[in-house]
C-alpha positions as CSV (number, residue, x, y, z in Angstrom):
1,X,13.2,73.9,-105.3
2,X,12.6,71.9,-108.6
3,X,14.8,68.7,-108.3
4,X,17.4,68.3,-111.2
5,X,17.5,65.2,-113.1
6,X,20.0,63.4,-111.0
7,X,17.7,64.1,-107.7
8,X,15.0,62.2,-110.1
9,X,17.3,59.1,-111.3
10,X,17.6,58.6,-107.4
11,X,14.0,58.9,-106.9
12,X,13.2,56.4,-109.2
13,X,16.4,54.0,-107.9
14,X,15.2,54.3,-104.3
15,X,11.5,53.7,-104.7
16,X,11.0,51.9,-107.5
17,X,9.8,53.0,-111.3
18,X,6.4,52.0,-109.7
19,X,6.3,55.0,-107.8
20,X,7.2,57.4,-110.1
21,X,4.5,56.1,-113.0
22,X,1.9,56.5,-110.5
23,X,2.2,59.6,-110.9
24,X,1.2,59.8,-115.0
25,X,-2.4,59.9,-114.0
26,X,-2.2,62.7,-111.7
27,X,0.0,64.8,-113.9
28,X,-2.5,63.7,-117.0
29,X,-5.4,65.0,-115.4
30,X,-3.7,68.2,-114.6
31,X,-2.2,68.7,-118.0
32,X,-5.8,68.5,-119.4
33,X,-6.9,71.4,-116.5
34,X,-4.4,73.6,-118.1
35,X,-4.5,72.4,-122.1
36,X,-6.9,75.3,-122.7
37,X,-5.5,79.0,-123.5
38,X,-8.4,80.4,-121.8
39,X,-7.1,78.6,-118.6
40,X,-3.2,79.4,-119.1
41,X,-4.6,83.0,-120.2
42,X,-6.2,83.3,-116.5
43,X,-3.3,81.8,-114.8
44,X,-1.0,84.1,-116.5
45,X,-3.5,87.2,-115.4
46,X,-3.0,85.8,-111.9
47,X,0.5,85.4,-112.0
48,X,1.0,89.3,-110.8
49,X,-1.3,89.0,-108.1
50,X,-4.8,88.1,-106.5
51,X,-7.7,89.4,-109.3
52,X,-11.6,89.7,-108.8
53,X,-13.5,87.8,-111.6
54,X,-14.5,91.2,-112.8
55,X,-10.8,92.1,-113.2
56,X,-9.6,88.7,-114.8
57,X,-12.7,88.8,-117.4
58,X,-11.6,92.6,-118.2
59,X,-8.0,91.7,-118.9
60,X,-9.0,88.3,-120.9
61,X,-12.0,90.0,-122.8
62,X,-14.4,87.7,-121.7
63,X,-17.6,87.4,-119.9
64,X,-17.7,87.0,-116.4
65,X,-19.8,84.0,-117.0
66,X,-17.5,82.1,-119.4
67,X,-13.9,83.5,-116.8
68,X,-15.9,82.0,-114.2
69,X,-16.6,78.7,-115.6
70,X,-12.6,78.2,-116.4
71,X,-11.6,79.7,-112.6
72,X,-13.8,76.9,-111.2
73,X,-11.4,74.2,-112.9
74,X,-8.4,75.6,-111.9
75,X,-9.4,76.2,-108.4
76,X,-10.4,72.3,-108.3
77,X,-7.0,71.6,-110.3
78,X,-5.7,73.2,-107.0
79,X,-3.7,76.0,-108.9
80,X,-6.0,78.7,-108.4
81,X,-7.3,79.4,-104.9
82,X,-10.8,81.7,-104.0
83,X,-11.1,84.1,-101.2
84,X,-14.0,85.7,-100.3
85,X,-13.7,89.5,-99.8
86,X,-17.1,91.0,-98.3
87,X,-19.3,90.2,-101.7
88,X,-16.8,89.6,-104.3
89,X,-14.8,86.5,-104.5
90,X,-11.2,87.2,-105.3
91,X,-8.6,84.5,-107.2
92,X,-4.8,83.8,-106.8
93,X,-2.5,81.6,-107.6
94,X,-2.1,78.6,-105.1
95,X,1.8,77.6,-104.3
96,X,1.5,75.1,-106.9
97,X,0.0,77.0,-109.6
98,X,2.7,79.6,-108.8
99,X,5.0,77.0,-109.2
100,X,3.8,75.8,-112.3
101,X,3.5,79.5,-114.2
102,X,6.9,80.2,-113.4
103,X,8.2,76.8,-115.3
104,X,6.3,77.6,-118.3
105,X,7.0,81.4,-118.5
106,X,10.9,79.6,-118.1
107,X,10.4,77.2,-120.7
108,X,8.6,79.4,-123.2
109,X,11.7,82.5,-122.5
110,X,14.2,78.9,-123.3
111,X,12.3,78.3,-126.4
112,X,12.6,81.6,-128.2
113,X,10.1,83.2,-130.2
114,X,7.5,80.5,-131.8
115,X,8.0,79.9,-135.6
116,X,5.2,81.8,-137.6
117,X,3.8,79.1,-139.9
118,X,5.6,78.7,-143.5
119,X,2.5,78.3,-145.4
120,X,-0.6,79.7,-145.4
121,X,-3.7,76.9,-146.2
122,X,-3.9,78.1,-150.0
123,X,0.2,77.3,-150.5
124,X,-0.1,74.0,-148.6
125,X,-2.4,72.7,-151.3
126,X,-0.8,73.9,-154.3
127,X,2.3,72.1,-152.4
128,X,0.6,69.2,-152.0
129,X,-1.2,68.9,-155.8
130,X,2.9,69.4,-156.7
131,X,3.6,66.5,-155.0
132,X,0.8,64.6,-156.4
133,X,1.9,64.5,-159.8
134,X,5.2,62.4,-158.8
135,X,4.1,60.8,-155.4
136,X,0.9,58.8,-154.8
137,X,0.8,60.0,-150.9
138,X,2.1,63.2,-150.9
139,X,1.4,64.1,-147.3
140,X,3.2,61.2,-146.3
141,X,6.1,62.4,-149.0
142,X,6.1,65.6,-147.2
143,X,6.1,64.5,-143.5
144,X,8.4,61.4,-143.8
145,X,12.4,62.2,-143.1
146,X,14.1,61.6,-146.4
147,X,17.4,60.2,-147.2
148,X,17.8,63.0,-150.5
149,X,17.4,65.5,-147.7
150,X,19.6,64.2,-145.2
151,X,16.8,62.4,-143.5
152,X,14.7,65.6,-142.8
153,X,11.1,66.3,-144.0
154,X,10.8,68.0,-147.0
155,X,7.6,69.5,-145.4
156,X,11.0,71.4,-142.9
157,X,12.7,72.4,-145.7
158,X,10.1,75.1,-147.0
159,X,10.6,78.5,-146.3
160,X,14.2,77.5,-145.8
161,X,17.2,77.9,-148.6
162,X,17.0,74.0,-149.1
163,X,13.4,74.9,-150.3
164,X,14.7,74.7,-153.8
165,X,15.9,71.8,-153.3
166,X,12.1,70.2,-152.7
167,X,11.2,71.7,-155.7
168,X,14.2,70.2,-157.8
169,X,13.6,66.8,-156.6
170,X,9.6,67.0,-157.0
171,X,10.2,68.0,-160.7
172,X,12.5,65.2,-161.4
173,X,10.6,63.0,-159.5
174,X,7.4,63.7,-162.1
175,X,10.0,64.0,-165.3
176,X,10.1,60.3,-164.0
177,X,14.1,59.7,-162.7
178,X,13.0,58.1,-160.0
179,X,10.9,55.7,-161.6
């Protein structure tokens, strides 16, 4: 059962802070096994059961070669786990790696749908050449919370109904009343 944050408080009262950062390297190294989508992509094919390579590179559209190279990280990661079944090697999820599929799949369902990005390349740098003409670092301009905007970035504010509001201030910004 995942402990809630009061069962970790005590953790860390009981046996020391010491205790608990000892644990950042372990759960470093880890995070770095799973950083890659190919790796999440095979855990996620694993999460509805024990797969051959064959069947894992199928459903990721990958060579067996290339699945096989990312199942041997995970399975020394410890989430994945190899059994041999007469001359094929099948994969599933360890406890663990079980474990740790369900709490993304449960964070991701929390987070809603990803945003789709407000600006393609081409837009960002016609944004940006804006903001040159009144600002000398306009990618700071744009990434900086602003007081005008209250104290978001304006770079937030695109794609948004405050959008105008960017546009408003750049222009008076280069008409120079903020000079």
């Amino acid at each position: 059962m995942p402990s809630t944050k009061s069962d970790r408080k005590k953790t860390v009262s009981a046996n020391g802070q010491e205790e608990t950062l000892s644990l950042v390297p372990r759960a470093g190294s880890l995070l770095k096994q799973v950083n890659d989508p190919t790796r999440l992509q095979v855990l996620l094919a694993l999460a509805d059961g024990k797969k051959s390579l064959c069947q894992i590179s199928e459903r990721l559209g990958r060579s067996e070669e290339e699945s096989g190279y990312h199942l041997a990280l995970l399975c020394t990661s410890h989430m994945v786990d190899s059994h041999w079944e007469g001359y094929e090697a099948s994969y599933d999820l360890t406890e663990p790696g079980a474990r740790f599929v369900d709490s993304i799949l449960r964070l991701l369902e929390q987070a809603g749908p990803s945003p789709k990005p407000v600006l393609t390349k081409s837009q960002w740098k016609k944004l940006v050449k804006e903001v040159s003409s009144a600002d000398d670092r306009p990618v700071d301009w744009l990434n900086v919370p602003n007081p005008q905007f209250e104290r978001r970035r304006p770079l937030d504010l695109i794609g948004t109904d405050d959008e105008v509001r960017v546009h408003i201030i750049i222009g008076a910004a280069r008409a120079g009343f903020f000079a």
